[in-house]
C-alpha positions, 0 to 999 in steps of 0.5 A: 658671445655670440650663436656660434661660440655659445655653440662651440661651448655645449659641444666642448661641454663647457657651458658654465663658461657661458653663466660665468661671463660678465654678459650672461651675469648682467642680463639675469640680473636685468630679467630679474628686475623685470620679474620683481624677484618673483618666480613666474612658475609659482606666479602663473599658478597664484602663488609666490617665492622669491626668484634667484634662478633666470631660466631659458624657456626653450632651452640653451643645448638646443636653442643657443640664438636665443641665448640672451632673447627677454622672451625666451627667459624668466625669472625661477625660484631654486626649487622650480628651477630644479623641478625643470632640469632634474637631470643636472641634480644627477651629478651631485645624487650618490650612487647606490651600489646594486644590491647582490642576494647572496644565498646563503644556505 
């Protein structure tokens, strides 16, 4: 896929069709592998959980050229990975309805 498309994609909002391809699915499993399933958050703070996430260091929206680049992605565990994009967890949180005080004499 290339700069352009993956451009094409975030514009159109449609990036999940970037992570569903079969290119993005192989080279997560290659960083993966090449991280020991380790995520490199806890590593780099001497700690350890396993790695199910691959994340863009700079992210994808702003930086699509370096989409598939090794340097610019790593293995993460769920929690950092979420930790690192809060606002994506936004959609699944159940919106509270804004408390009315209604006085009541």
């Amino acid at each position: 896929m290339t700069t352009e498309e993956i451009r094409l994609l975030i514009i159109n909002d449609s990036i999940d069709k970037f992570y569903n391809r079969g290119a993005w699915r192989r080279k997560s499993k290659e960083i993966l592998k090449r991280d020991n399933y380790e995520c490199q958050i806890h590593k780099r703070r001497g700690k350890y959980a396993r790695a199910r996430n691959v994340h863009h260091i700079k992210e994808l929206k702003d930086f699509p050229e370096f989409a598939y680049d090794d340097e610019n992605l790593e293995a993460v565990c769920i929690r950092c990975h979420n930790e690192l994009h809060p606002e994506k967890l936004e959609r699944f949180r159940k919106k509270e309805k804004e408390f009315i005080n209604e006085e009541r004499w």
